[in-house]
N, C-alpha and C positions, 0 to 999 in steps of 0.2 A: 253218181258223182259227176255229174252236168253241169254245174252252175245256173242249174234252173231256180229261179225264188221262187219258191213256193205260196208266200205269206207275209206280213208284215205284223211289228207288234207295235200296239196304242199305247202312250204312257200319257198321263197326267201333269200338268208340268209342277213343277217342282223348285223354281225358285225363290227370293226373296221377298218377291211380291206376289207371293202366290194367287192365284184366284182362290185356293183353297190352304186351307192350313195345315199344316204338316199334323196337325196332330186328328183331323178327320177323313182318313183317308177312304173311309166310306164313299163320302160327298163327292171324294175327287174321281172315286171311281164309278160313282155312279152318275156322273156330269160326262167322263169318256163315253159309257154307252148310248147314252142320251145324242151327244151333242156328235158323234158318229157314226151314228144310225138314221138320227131326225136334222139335223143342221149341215153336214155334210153330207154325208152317204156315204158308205161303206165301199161299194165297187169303185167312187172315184177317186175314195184315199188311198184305197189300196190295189188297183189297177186289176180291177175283180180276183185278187186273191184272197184267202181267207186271210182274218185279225186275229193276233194273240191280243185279249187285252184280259186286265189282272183283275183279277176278283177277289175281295177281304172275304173275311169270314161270314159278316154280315150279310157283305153282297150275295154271299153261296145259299146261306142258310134260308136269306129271306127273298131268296126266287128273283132274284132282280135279272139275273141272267136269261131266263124266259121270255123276258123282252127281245133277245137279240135273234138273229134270222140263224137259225142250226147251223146250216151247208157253208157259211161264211164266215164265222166264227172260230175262235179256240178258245174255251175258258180258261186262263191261267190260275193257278192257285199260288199265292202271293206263298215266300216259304216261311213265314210268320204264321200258319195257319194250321193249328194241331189238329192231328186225322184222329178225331174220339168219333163217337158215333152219330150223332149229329151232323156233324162233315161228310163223313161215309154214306150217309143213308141219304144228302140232298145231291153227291156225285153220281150217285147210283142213277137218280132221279134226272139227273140231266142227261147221262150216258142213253137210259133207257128211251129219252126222249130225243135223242137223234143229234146231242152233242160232242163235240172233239173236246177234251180233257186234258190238259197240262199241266205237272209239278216246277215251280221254277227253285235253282239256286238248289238242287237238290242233293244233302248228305244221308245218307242210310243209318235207317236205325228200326229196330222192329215194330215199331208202331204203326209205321205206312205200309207194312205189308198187305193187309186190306185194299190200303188204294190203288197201290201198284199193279192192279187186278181189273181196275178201272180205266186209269187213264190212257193215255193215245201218245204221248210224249213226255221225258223225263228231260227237263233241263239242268244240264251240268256244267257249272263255270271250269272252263280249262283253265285258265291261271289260278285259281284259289283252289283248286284239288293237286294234293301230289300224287307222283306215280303209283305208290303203292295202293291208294287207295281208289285212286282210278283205275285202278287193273280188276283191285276185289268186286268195285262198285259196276264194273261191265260187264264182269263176268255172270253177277248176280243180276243187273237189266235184262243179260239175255237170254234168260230162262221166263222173262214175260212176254206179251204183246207190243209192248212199247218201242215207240223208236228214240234214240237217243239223241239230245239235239247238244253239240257242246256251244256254249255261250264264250264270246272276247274272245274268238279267231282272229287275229290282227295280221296273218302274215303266210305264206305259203307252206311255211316249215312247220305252223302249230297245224296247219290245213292236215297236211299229210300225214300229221300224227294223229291228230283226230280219225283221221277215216281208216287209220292200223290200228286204232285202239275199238274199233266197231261202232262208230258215229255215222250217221246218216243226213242229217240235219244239222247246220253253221249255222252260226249269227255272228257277223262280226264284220271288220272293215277289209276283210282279208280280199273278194271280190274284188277291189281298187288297187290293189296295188301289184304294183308291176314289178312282174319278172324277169330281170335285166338280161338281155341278150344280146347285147350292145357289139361282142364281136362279129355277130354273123351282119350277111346283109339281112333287106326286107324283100318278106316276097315280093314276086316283078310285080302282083296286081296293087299290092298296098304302097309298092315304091313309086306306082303311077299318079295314086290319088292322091300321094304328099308331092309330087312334081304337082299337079295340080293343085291344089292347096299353096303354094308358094308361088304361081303363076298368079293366082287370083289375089292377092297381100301383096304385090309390087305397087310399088307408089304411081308407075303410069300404066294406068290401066283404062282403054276405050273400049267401047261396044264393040268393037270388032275381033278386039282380041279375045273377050269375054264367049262372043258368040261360038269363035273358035276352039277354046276350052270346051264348051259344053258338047260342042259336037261331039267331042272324042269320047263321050259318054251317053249312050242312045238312054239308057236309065235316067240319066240327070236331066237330061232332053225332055222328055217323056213326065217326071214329074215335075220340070218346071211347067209349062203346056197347064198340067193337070190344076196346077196351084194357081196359076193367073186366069184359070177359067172357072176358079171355083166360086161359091157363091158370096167369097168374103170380098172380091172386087168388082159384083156386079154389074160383068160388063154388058151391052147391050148385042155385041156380037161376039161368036169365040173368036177366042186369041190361035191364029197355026204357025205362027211364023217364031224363030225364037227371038228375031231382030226386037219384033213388038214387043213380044214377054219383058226383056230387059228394058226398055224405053219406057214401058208402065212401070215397070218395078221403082228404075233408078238406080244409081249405081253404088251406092250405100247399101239399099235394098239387098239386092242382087249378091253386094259378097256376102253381106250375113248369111240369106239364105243358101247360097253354095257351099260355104265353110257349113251348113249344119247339116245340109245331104252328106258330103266327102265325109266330113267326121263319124257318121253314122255308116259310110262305107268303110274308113278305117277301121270303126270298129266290127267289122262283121267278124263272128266268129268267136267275139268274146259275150261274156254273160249278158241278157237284154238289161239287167238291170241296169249296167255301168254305164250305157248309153242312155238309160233314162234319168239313170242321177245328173250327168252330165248336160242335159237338156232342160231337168228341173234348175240346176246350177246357172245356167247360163239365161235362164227366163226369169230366174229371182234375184238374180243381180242389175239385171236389167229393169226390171218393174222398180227395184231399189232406187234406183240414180236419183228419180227428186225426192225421196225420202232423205237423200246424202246430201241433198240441194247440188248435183252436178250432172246436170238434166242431160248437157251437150256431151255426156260420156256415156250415154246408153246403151249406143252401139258398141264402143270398148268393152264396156261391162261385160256385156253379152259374146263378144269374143274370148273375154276373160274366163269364163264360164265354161264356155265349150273347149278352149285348150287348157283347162286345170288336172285333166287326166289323161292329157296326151301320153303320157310316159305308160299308164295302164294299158291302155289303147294299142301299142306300140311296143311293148316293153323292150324302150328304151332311153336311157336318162334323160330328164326333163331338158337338162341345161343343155344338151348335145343336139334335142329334136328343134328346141327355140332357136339355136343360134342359127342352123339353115333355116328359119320362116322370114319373112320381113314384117311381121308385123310390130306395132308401134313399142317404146321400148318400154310405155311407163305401165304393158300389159306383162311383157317381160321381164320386168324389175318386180312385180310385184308376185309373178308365179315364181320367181328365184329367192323372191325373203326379202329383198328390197322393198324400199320406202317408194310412193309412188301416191298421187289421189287418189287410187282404183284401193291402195290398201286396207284403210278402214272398214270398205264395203265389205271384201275377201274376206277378211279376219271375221267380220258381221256374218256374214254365211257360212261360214264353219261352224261359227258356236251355234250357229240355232241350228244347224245338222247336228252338233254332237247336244243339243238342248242343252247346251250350257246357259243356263238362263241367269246367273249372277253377270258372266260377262255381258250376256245379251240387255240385262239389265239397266246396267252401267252406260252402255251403247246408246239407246232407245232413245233417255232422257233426254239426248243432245239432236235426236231427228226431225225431220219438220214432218213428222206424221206418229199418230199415236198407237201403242202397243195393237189394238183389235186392228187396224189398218197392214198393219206392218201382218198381220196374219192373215189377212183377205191378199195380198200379193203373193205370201208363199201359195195359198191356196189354187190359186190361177194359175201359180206355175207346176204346181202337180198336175192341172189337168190338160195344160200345154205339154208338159213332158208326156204324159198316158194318151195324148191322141196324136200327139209328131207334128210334124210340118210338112207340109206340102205332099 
């Protein structure tokens, strides 16, 4: 119980404009493997952890999964897919050949006892099962090999009952949110690096004050040095001084990149994921801005981005950690529910995390860049997020 991710899962997208039609979900599934194996890559979707992605029945029976690399994979078995024998005998057939197995959306009934014998993981929606049959259904899981993964964890409380009820494996939003602890203080080292952090977001801010900030941190030192000698600024001599670092950066530069070191110090300690969501967030909001046609708010954006889970990060109420920051208010208004320019973009980035694609839909229409566009910038920003900064 780590909060280590293990895995990510591939879906298909699924809206009104589909590239695929709801009613061939063959094709949608087997364009996933295809187009996340040969057009992407798998380790850099998934920041080399294994994929759940979903298999029909077709895709099971007619070997399509064979294509995909074992060791990095999950088969999922969509829970539309009757265990007759036919099914049975092509599970068999991947297990023996060196595949991880999964039941999704899974209710009990004796028909799957066969497969239940095969696969590697059982998914159980927590909110769509109630208690009583969630007690019979774990009690019965745990006379197999499987491990239980409960599905819609949204929140600390379903966390802990998932892991009393014998779950080993989350999927859900529950990673992000925070656990308010708003009475205590912060530790002395996290309370440093939001002293820091609020130094850096004052409106008069010169290289000297800056330089003096960083000194106080031989780490941030050390990878700024690393970052303006690295090969994306092709300098002709190295940089040793941190005076030069900020003078080449600029001082735009310069906060972005401290605010996303400090942030990734505040968050030390919590899940890697949430600082990778956070980093993808705040790289696809920023790649967004001319797609929003408001080019000159990139770096807001992108500020946007990185303090949208300061509260996770921290747990402590968003609107209580905003009010000591300085930073600008129309970032402010818009992480509080407020109306702002940065809003539109925000709202845009959630729904394509939660693949709301009817709202993402709606959105798109009105952008000065088109749907495959709009997916070449998330793309970049996963792999900004999976290799960091500086």
């Amino acid at each position: 119980m780590r909060g280590r991710v293990v895995a990510y899962e591939l879906l298909y997208r699924s809206g009104e404009e589909n590239y695929f039609d709801a009613s061939d979900p063959d094709a949608a599934s087997a364009q996933v493997m295809a187009d996340s194996v040969v057009l992407h890559g798998l380790d850099e979707l998934t920041d080399n952890k294994r994929a759940f992605i979903n298999l029909t029945r077709k895709g099971l029976t007619d070997g399509y999964a064979h294509v995909l690399p074992r060791h990095k994979v999950v088969c999922e078995l969509l829970e539309s897919i009757e265990p007759d024998d036919e099914v049975v005998s092509a599970c068999a057939k991947l297990r023996s050949s060196g595949y991880r197995l999964a039941l999704d959306d899974f209710h009990y009934n004796e028909s799957f006892d066969r497969l239940l014998k095969l696969v590697h993981v059982v998914k159980v929606d927590f909110l769509d099962t109630d208690e009583a049959e969630m007690e019979e259904l774990c009690d019965r899981l745990r006379r197999t090999d499987a491990q239980l993964l409960a599905e819609k964890i949204e929140n600390q409380e379903q966390y802990e009952k998932a892991i009393d009820a014998g779950f080993s494996l989350f999927q859900g939003y529950f990673f992000g949110r925070p656990k308010m602890v708003s009475t205590q203080n912060l530790a002395p080292q996290r309370s440093h690096y939001f002293q820091l952090l609020h130094k850096i977001h004052e409106p008069e801010l010169d290289f000297g004050s800056m330089e003096r900030i960083l000194r106080q941190e031989a780490s941030l030192c050390y990878r700024l040095l690393k970052y303006v000698n690295s090969a994306f600024f092709s300098l002709r001599t190295p940089v040793d001084s941190i005076r030069r670092a900020l003078i080449i950066l600029g001082e735009a530069e310069i906060r972005k990149w401290a605010t996303f070191l400090i942030m990734s110090e505040l968050g030390a300690g919590r899940p890697d994921e949430l600082i990778r969501h956070v980093t993808l967030r705040a790289r696809f909001a920023e790649n967004l801005a001319p797609a929003f046609a408001i080019d000159d708010r990139a770096e807001s954006l992108f500020m946007l981005g990185l303090f949208s889970r300061l509260d996770a990060m921290m747990d402590r109420p968003l609107e209580e950690l905003l009010q000591d920051l300085p930073i600008a208010e129309e970032i402010k208004n818009t992480l509080l529910g407020g109306e702002s320019p940065l809003r539109p973009v925000y709202d845009y980035i959630q729904a394509y995390e939660r693949a709301d694609w009817n709202i993402i839909d709606a959105a798109t229409d009105a952008l000065c860049a088109e749907e495959e566009e709009i997916a070449t910038l998330y793309q970049e920003a996963v792999e900004f997020a999976g290799k960091g900064e500086g």
